[in-house]
N, C-alpha and C positions, 0 to 999 in steps of 0.2 A: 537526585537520580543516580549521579555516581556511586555515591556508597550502596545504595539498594544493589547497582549492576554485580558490581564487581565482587561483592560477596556473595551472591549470589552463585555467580558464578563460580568464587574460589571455592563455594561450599558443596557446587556441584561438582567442582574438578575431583576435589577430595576423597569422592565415594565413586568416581567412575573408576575404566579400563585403562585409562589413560596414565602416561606418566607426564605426557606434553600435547597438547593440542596446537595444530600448527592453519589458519584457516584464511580463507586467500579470497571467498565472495568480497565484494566490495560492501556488501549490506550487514555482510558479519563482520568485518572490520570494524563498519560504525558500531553496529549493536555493541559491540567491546571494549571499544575504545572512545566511545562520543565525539569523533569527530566527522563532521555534517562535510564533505568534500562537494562540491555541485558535479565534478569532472569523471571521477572514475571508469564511472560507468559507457563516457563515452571514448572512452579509450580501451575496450578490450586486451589486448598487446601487450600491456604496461599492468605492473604488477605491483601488489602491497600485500603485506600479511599481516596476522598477531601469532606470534609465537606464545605461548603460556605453558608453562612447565609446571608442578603440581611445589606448591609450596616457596614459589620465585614469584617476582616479579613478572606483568608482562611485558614483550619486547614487540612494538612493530619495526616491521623492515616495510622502508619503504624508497622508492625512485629519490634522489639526490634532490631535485627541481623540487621535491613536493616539499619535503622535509616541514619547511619553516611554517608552510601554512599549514600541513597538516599540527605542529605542536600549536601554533595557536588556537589551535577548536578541541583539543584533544583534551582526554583525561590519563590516558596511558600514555608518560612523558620519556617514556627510556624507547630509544629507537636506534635500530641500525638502518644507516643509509647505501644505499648500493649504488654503483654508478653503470647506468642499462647499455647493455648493448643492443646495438639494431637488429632488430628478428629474434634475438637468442635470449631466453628466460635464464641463462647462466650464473647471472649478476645475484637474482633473489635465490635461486637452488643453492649458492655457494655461503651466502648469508646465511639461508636457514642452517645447513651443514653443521657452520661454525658454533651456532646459538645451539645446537642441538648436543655437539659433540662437549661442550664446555657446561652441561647443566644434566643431559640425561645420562643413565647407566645406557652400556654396549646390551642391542639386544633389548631396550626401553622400549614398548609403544608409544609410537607417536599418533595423533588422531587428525585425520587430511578431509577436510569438508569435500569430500570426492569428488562431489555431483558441479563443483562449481568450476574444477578446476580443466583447464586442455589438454588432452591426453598430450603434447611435446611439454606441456611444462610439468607432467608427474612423473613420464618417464625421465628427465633431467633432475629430479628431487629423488626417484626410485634411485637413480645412479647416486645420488650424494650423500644419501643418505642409509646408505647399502648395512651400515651397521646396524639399523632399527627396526622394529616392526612399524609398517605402516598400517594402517587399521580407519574405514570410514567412522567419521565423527558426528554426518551429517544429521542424525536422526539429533543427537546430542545437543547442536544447536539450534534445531528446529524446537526442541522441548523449553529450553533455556526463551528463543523469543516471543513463543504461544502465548504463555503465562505471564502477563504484564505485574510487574510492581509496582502498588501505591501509586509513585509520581510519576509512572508512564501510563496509570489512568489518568491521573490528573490534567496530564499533559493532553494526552486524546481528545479529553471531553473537552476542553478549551479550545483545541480546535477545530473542533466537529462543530462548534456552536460557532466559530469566526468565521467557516467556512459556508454553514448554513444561514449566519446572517449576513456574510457578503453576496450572496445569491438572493435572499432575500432583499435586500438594499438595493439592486439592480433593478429587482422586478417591480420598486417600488414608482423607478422612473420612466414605467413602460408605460405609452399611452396608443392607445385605438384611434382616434382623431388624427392623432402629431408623431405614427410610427415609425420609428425607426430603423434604420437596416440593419440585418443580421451581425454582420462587421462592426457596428458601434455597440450592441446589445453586448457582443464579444467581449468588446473591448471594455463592457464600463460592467462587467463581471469581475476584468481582471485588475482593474483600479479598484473595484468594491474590496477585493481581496487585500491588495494593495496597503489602504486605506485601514484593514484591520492586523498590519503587521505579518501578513501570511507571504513567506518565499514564491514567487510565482518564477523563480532564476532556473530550477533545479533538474532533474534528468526527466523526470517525468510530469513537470506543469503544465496546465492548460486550461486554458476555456474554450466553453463553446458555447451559443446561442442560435438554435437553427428551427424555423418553424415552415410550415405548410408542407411541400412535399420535400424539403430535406430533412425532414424528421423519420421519413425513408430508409436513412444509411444511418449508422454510427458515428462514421467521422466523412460526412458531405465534403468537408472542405478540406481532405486531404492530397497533398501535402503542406497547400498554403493553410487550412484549420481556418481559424475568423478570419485571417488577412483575404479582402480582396471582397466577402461577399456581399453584394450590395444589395439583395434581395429586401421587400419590405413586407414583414408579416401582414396578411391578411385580416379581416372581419372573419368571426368564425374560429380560425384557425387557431392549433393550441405550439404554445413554445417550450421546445426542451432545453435548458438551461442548466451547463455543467463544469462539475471545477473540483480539480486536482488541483491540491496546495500542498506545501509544507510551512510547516514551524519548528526551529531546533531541531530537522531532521527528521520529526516524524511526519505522517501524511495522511490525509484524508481523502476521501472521495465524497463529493456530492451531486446528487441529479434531482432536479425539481422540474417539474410542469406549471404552465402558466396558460389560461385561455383567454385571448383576443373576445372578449362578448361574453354572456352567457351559455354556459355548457349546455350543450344538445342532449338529450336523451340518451342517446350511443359514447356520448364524448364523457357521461357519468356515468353509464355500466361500464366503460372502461377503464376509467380510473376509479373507480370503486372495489374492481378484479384487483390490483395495485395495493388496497386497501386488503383487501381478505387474503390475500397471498402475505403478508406484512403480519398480517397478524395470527394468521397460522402457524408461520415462521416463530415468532414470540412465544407463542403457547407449547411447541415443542422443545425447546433451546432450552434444558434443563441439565443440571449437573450429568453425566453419566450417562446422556442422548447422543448418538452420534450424530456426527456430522452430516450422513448419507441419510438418518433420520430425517432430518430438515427439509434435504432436500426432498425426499420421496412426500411429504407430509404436503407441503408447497405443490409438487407435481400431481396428485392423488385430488386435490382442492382445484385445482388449473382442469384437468381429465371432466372430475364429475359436474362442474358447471359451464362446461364449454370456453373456459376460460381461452386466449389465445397467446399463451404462451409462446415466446421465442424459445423454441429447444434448443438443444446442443451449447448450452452455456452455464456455466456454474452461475447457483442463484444468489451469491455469495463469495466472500475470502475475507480472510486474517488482513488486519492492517499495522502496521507500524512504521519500522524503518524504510517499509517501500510499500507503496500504496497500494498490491494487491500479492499476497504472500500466503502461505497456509498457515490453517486448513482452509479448503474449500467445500462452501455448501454444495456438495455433487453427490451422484448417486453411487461412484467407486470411492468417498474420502471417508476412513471410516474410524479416524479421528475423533477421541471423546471429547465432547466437550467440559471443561473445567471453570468453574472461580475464577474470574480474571481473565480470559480470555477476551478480547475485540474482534468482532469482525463485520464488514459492512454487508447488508444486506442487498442484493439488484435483481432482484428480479426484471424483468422487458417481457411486456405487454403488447400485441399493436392495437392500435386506436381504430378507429372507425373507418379513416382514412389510409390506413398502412402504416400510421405512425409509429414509430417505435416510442413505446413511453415507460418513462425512468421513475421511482422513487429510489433513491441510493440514502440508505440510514446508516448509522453507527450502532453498533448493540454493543453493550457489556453481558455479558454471562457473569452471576453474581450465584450466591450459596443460594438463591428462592426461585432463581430461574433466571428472567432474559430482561435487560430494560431498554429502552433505547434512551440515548446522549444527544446533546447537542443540536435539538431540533428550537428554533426561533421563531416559528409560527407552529401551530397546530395543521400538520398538514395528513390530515382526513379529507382536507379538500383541498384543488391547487389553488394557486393565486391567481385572482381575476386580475387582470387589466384594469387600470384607471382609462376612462371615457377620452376626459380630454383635461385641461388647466382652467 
């Protein structure tokens, strides 16, 4: 996957505006450099970049402290280390400076992924940088992560399918007789993950398993999530079962439903709306369809059958380096879709009972249209419950 990236990239740098691209997201760091950091993100304040200059080398600048575990995950091995100061973004504006002033012409554009950066830390790079054009990059990068290469499908689909049968594998040890509570269903999602190599450490992991009426809210058990819920699914009642992972930094999302008994009448026109919404989604998702396509196509199928759609939510996003990225399937994204693109499908449904219910898929967008990845059961239907042992 390295050499795919990085010419890629050298070959986009090539033909752009840029003479140096200088780019500060923590998600575009990874996409650049491959290195998978768990921390970043939860540190706002503190800062990393990839400096890239048009026919160099690239250069990350990063925190002193990070340095050594950032080279060992990394593929871009030349780095300038800065020593930070408390509050002040000085340390990295004065690194970039020097990297810029030693590689661009006076008067070079340089390309600053805008949208990501703090207004105190551009005005402190606008000051260091005073001899350069600064210029947004961000559209730039967003093109570059859309379009996966070869072994960043490869990598997807392997784990769309670890993630779908670790969800799977969970629901295998669910029994109606011998229920268990919500907090163990949680927890033996996140050993199911576990168990198939899947990072469950990272900025954005989690499980969740929550049925009857916490199937209600989105996230029931916020702030503690599964810790603490000792709730025991019902007879009847269906369970929503979900998992954010990563692998090597990339990430998926999965949502699956499960029924406690045989499904009710209402509990299969519901999940059935899940189904038709899924597959309408597929049947649009072709080269050259936009994004806003998807979505209205999905919404127009939801409208004319009564469907009960949760509004106000994208039915859709782009997946990779962070498990919900563009484009998104909404009705302002108006994003063409291309070959090689991923993105996970979510539509939300409620059930019979208020429930909110998930099918979350993986799609590739391919030259004949849309497929989906990494599915481990056939789910046309959810997973019934085992009785008892």
């Amino acid at each position: 996957m390295k050499d795919e990236i990085m010419n890629k990239v050298n070959e986009s740098l090539q033909t752009s505006q840029y003479d140096a691209v200088l780019v500060f997201g923590s998600d575009n760091v990874q996409y650049l450099t491959g290195a998978y950091l768990h921390y970043p993100a939860s540190f706002p304040d503190r800062y990393m970049a990839v400096f890239w200059p048009k026919e160099e080398d690239p250069v990350c600048i990063v925190p002193l402290e990070w340095e050594s575990s950032y080279l060992n995950l990394a593929w871009v091995n030349k780095t300038r280390a800065y020593t930070e100061k408390p509050g002040s973004p000085s340390g990295i504006a004065e690194a970039s400076a020097n990297l810029a002033k030693n590689t661009v012409r006076k008067t070079g554009k340089i390309g600053l992924d805008l949208e990501r950066i703090p207004l105190h830390l551009y005005q402190r790079l606008e000051s260091s940088l005073e001899d350069f054009e600064l210029v947004p990059c961000d559209d730039w990068v967003k093109e570059l992560r859309t379009v996966k290469t070869p072994k960043e499908i490869e990598l997807i689909k392997d784990l769309a399918l670890r993630t779908d049968h670790g969800i799977t594998g969970q629901a295998h040890h669910v029994l109606i007789k011998q229920a268990s509570t919500e907090m163990s269903n949680t927890e033996n999602i996140r050993i199911h993950a576990i168990e198939r190599e899947l990072d469950e450490v990272g900025h954005h992991a989690i499980a969740q398993a929550v049925a009857g009426p916490n199937t209600r809210k989105f996230w029931p058990g916020a702030p503690t999530f599964g810790v603490g819920k000792d709730r025991i699914p019902q007879l009847g009642e269906m369970m929503r079962m979900e998992l954010v992972s990563t692998l090597n930094g990339y990430w998926c999302n999965g949502a699956r439903m499960l029924v406690f008994g045989e499904l009710t009448t209402e509990q299969t026109l519901a999940y059935q709306s899940l189904v038709a919404l899924r597959e309408i989604a597929l049947e649009t998702m072709k080269p050259g369809a936009k994004c806003k396509d998807v979505y209205n196509a999905m919404k127009a199928l939801a409208d004319e059958h009564n469907i009960p759609l949760v509004s106000k939510l994208a039915l859709g996003a782009g997946i990779g380096v962070t498990n919900w990225e563009v484009p998104y399937i909404s009705g302002g994204d108006e994003t063409e879709l291309k070959p090689g693109m991923v993105l996970v499908l979510c539509p939300v449904v409620k059930g019979p009972d208020d429930e909110f219910m998930m099918a979350k898929d993986t799609v590739l967008v391919t030259e004949e249209g849309a497929e989906i990845v990494g599915w481990f059961k056939d789910w046309r239907e959810p997973f019934i419950a085992c009785y008892t042992f």
